[in-house]
N, C-alpha and C positions, 0 to 999 in steps of 0.2 A: 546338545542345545540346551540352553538356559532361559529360566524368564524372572522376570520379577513383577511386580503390582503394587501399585496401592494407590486409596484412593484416600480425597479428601474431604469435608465437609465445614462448611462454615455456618455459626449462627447469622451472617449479617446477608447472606445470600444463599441460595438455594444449591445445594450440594450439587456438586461436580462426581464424576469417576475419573480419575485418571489411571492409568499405566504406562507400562513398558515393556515388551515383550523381545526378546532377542532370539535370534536365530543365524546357526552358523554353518558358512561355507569352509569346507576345508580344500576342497580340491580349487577353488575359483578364485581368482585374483578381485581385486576390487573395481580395476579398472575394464575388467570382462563381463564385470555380473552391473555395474554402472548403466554400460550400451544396453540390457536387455530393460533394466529399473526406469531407465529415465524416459523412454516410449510412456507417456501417460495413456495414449489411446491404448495400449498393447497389452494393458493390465490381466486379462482374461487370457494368456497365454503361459502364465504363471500362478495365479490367484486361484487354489482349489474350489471350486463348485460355479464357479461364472461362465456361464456360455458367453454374455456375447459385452463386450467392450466395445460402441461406437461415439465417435467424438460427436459434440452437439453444438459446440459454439466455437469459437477462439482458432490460434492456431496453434500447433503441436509445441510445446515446450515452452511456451510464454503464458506468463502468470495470467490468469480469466480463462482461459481454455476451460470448457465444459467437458465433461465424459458422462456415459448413460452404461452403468453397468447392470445386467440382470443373470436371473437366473430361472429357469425354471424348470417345473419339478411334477411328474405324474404322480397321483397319490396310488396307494396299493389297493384303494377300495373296487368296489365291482364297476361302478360308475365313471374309474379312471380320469378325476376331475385335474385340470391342469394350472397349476399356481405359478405366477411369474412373482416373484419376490425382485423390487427394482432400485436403484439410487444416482439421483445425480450427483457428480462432486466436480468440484470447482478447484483447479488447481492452485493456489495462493501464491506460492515462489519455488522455482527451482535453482539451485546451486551446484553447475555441476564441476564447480572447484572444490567444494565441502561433500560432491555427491551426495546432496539428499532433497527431498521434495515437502511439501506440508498441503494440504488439502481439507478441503471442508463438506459434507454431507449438505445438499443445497434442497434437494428433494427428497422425499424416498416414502414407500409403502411396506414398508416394516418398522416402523413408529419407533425413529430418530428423530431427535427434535433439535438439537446439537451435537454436533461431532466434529474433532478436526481433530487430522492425524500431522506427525512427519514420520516419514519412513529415511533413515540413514543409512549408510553402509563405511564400516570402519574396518582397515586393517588392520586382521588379528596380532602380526609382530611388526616390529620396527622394523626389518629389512623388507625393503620395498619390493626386493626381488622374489619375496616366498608369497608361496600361497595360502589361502586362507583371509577370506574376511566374514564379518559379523553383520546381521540387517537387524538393525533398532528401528522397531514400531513402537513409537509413543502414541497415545493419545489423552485428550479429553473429551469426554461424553455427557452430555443429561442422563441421569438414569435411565432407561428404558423400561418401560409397561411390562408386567410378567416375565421380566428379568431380573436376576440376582448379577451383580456387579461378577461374583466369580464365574459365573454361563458366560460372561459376558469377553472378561478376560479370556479365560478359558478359548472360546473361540478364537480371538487377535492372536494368540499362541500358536494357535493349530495353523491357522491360516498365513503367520510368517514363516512356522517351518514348516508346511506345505510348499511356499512360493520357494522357500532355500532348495528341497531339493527338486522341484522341477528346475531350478535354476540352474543347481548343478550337473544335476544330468545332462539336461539341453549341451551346457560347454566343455564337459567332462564327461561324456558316454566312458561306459566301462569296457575297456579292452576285453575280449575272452581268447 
């Protein structure tokens, strides 16, 4: 798996982060790891550390669909205090001829202020019949408070190849 990043910043407006992060299926066809990607509500079934993915507005794969994704988390103190870390996201368009989707952070309580991703998925070679494809997560973000852009990257990384190999698994379990 590979990534890339970088960010940009401008005098005339207030710096952006952007990146790109890639992560690759070897065992999974494009059009197999597509049906699991394009479930927006379903994202917590793939997305390392999300309990729970429910839909909040719209309907399932038409651009305005709302989703509420969280997480939460017991701390290891004596007092075992419980933190839900939460975000709405607004799905903007999906394409499932180009297979990919773009989304926007619309809420959230871990202080995003902007954010909009597209998540793609390309096959790795030109013969349509092999397997093997790649998931491109772009994004741009506002900085984030007590974030370094590379924690930041850093995460989007872990977390597309996180979703790659739950994905693969799921459609590629390993024979023994």
């Amino acid at each position: 798996m590979t990534a890339m990043a970088t960010e940009e910043s401008s005098q005339s407006q207030q710096s952006k982060w952007k990146g790109k992060a890639y992560a690759e299926l070897n065992r999974a066809t494009v059009e197999q790891v597509w049906t699991l990607l394009e479930d927006f509500f379903s994202i917590h079934k793939w997305l390392p550390g999300i309990d729970t993915c429910q839909p909040v507005e719209g309907v399932l794969g038409q651009s305005g669909c709302i989703r509420y994704c969280a997480n939460t988390a017991v701390s290891e103190s004596e007092e075992k205090k419980i933190t839900t870390k939460w975000v709405k996201e607004k799905l903007l368009f999906i394409d499932p001829v180009e297979r990919c989707f773009s989304y926007e952070v619309i809420e959230n309580n871990i202080g995003m202020n902007s954010y909009i991703a597209t998540v793609k998925l390309v096959q790795l070679s030109q013969a349509a019949i092999d397997e093997g494809c790649q998931i491109q997560w772009s994004f741009v973000s506002d900085p984030i408070e007590d974030l370094t852009f590379e924690a930041f990257f850093s995460h989007i990384q872990s977390i597309a190849q996180g979703m790659a190999q739950r994905m693969e698994d799921a459609l590629c379990p390993v024979r023994s």
